[in-house]
N, C-alpha and C positions, 0 to 999 in steps of 0.2 A: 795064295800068295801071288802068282803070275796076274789072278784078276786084277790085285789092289795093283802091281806095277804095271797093267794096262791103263790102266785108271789114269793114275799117277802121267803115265807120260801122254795120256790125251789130253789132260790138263794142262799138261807143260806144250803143248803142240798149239793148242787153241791158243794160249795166254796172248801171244802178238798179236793177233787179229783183234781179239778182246778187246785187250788196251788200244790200240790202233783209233777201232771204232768208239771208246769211252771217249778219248782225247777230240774225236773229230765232233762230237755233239757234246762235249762239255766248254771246248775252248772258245767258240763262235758264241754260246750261251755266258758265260763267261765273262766276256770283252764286252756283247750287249748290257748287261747289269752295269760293268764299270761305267758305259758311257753315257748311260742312262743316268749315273748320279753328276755329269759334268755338266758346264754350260759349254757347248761347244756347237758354233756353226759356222760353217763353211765360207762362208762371206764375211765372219770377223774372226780369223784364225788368233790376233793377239788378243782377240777377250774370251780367253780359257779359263776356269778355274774351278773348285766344288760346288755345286750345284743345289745338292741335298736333294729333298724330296719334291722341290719344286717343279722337275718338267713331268712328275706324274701327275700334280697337284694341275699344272697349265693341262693338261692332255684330257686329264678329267673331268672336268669345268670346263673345258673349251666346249661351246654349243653342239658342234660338228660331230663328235665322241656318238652323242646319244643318239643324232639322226645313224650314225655311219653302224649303230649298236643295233637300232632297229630297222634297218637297211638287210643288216646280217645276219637277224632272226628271219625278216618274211624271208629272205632267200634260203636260207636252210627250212623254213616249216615250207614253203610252198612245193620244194624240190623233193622233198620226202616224201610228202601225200603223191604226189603224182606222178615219181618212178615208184614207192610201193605199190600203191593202186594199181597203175599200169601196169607195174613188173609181174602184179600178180596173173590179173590178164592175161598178159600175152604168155605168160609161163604154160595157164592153162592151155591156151591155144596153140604151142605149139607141143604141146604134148600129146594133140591128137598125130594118127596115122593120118599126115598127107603125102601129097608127091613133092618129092625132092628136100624132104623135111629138114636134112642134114645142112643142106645147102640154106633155106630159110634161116637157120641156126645160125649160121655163121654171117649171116648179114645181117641181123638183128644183133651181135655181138660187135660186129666192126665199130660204129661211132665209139665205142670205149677205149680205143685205141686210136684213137685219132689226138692230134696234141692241141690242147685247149687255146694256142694260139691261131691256128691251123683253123680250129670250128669257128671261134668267134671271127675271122678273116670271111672266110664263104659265107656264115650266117650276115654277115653287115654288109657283104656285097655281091653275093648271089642269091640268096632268099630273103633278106628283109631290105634292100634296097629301096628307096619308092618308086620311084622311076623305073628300072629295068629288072629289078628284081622278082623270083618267080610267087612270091606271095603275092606280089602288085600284079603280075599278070593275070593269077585266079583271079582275084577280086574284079579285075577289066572284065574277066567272063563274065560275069555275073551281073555286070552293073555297077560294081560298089567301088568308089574311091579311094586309091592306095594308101596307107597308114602310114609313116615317117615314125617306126619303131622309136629307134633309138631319141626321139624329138619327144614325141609326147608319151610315149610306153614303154622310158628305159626298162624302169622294174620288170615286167612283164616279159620285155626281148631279152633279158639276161636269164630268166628261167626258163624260158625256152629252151635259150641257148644250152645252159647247164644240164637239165633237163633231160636235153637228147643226148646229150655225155651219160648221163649216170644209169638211165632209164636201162638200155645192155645190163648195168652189171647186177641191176636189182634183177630182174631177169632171166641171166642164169646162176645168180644163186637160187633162186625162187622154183625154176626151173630142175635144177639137180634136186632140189628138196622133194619138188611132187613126184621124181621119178623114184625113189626110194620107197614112197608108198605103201602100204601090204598089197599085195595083190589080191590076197585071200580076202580085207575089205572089202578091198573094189567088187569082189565076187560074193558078197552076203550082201548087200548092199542092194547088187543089183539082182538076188534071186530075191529080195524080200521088197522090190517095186521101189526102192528110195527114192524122191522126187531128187532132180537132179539140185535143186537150189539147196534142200535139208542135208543132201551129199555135201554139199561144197561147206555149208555154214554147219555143220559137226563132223566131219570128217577132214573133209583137206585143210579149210581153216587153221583151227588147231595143228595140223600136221606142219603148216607151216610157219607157227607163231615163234618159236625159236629162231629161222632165218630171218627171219621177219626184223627181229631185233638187231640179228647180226649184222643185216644192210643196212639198219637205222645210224648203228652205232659208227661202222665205219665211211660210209656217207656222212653222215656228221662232223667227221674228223676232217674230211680232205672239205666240203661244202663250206666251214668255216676260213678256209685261205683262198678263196676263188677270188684271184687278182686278173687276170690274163683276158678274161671276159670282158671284166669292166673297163678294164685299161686299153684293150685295142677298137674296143666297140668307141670309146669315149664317152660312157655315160657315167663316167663316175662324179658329177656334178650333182646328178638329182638321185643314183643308182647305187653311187659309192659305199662299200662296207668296210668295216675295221682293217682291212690288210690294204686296202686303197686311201686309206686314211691315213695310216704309218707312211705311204709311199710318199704322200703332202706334205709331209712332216720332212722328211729327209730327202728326196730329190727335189721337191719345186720350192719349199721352205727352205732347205739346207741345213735345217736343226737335226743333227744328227742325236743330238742330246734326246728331245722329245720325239723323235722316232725310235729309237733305243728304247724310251721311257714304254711307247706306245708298243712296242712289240712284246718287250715283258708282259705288260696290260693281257696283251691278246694271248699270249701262252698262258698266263692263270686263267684268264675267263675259260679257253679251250679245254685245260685238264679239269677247271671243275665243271664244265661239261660234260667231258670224257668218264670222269670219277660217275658223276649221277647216272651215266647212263649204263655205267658199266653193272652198278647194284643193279638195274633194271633188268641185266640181262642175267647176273645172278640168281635173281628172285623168279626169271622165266626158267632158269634151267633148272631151278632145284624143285620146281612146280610140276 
């Protein structure tokens, strides 16, 4: 009896927070659908009225959708491959015993916490600069003529950029995973001559195919809203992805209608991403 009235009043203690937090991501969600069905832009406040389906129908059919669509796959497929790749790497590496290893850790984890307006500022004016920049001064080493990233290699400087953001947190997930290991493994393994590559591709591999997925999925999630890059670098001309497309729409357009329209757009495309990928990780855990 005392349990169920435990119960009972932790339910009644939680309920405001709850509600608190349903109301703060259903009202914003909300008000975007409403205005999504209006014609409403900011530059003709007296031509208001129902809209219907039409600013998904302009949003969809506007040319710019499918470049800004495939803008936001290479940047999610390219960022994937190469903080998991990498993450896995460097996970291995620092799992060996070196000197100061704690300390390596912790500097291989900072760029993750750095704020994406913050990276893309130093990355466009202290490393890909062309001029004074320290990419352009390597390249002066060597001979080779400095690159104007953002001019002719937005795509490219922007996963860079993202890139060194995310690459930390595949890293030490990747990281916490190899350290869980059997030990006893590692130790049949190594009394029965394992070559070191057969170790890694039947052994840790595998051990890390569940994180694996875990960093896929939530990389995923945040790689699909990456605005802050594109917007402060200013490549969103040739570079731009669906969340910098809605901004076209409602700050330099003033259609707040078809940015409305276009952000709905992009939360369904997101959760039936989220949905597929989440069977994926399903089907790895019950494996």
């Amino acid at each position: 009896m005392a349990t169920q009235q435990t119960r009972t009043l932790g339910k009644i203690a939680v309920a405001p927070s709850v509600i608190v937090l349903f109301l703060w991501m259903i009202v914003p969600l909300a008000m975007t659908i409403y205005f999504s069905f209006l014609r409403y832009n900011l530059l003709e406040p007296d031509n208001t009225g129902y809209a219907g389906f039409s600013n998904y129908y302009y949003f969809l059919t506007d040319p710019a959708f499918f470049k800004a669509m495939f803008n936001s796959l290479k940047l999610v497929g390219w960022v994937l491959v190469v903080s998991v790749c990498g993450g896995t790497l460097l996970a291995l590496l620092l799992d060996q015993a070196i000197v100061g290893r704690n300390f390596v850790r912790l500097m291989f984890i900072a760029p993750f916490f750095v704020m994406p307006t913050v990276s893309a500022l130093v990355w466009k004016n202290m490393m890909m600069h062309p001029v004074s920049g320290f990419l352009a001064w390597l390249m002066s080493l060597v001979g080779l003529p400095p690159i104007d990233w953002f001019a002719h290699y937005p795509m490219t400087a922007i996963v860079i950029m993202v890139t060194w953001q995310w690459l930390p947190f595949a890293t030490l997930i990747l990281l916490t995973a190899l350290q869980s290991l059997d030990e006893e493994q590692k130790e049949a393994a190594e009394l029965d001559g394992t070559p070191p590559h057969k170790f890694f591709w039947y052994i840790v591999l595998p051990h890390l195919a569940r994180p694996m997925t875990v960093v896929v999925l939530i990389e995923t999630i945040f790689l699909l809203n990456v605005f802050a890059e594109i917007y402060v670098s200013g490549s969103g001309g040739r570079a731009g992805n669906l969340p910098y497309l809605v901004y076209q729409y409602g700050r330099i357009s003033n259609d707040i209608g078809g940015a409305s329209a276009g952000g709905i757009i992009a939360v369904i495309l997101a959760n039936i991403v989220a949905f597929f990928l989440m069977r994926m990780i399903g089907k790895n855990l019950e494996a």
